[in-house]
N, C-alpha and C positions, 0 to 999 in steps of 0.2 A: 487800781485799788477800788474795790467793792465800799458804798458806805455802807453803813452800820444798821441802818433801816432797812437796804434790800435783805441782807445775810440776815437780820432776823426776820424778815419775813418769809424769807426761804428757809429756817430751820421749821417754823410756826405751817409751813403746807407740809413740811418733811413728819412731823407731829402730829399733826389731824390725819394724814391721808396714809399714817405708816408703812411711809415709801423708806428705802434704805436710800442710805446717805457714805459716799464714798469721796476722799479728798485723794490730792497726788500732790507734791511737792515738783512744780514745775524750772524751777531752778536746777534742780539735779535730774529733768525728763529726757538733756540728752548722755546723757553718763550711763543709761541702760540698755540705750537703743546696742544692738548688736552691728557692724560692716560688714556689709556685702562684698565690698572692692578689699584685696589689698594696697592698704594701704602699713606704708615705714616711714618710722615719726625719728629723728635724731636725737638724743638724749641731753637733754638739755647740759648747760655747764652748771658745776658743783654739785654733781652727782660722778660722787667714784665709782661707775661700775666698769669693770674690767674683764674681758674676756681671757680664758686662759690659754698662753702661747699665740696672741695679738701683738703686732707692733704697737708700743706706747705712742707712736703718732697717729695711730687710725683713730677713727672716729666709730662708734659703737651704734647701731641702729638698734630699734625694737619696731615690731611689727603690733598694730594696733589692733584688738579684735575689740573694742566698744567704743562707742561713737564720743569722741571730746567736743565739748564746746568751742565753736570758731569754726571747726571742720566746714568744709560745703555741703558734705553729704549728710548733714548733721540731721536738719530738718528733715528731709526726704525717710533718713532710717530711724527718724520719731516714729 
């Protein structure tokens, strides 16, 4: 957490020296990244989704094309 004095001293050079100023929301940084690997995530429980003409006992995968948090390959495809 930034205190309150540095972030305004850094807007106060971004001001005098009219430098641009770009923020990112690092919370959701790996939610965008794109995978490299295939990788198949198993659909968690209580979510109905159902394939059509599937045994009701299989289990339903989905293939992941954007990087979730927890993954390993998570940071690296930051």
């Amino acid at each position: 957490m930034a205190k309150f004095n540095s972030l305004r001293s850094l807007l106060a050079l971004v001001a005098e020296d009219d430098w641009e100023l770009e923020g990112m929301d690092v919370k959701t940084a790996f939610l965008h990244s794109e995978v490299e690997e295939t990788i198949y995530m198993e659909i968690p429980d209580g979510l109905d989704i159902e394939e059509p003409g599937s045994p009701t006992n299989q289990r339903i995968a989905c293939r992941l094309m954007k990087s979730l948090d927890g993954l390993k390959q998570s940071p690296k495809a930051w």
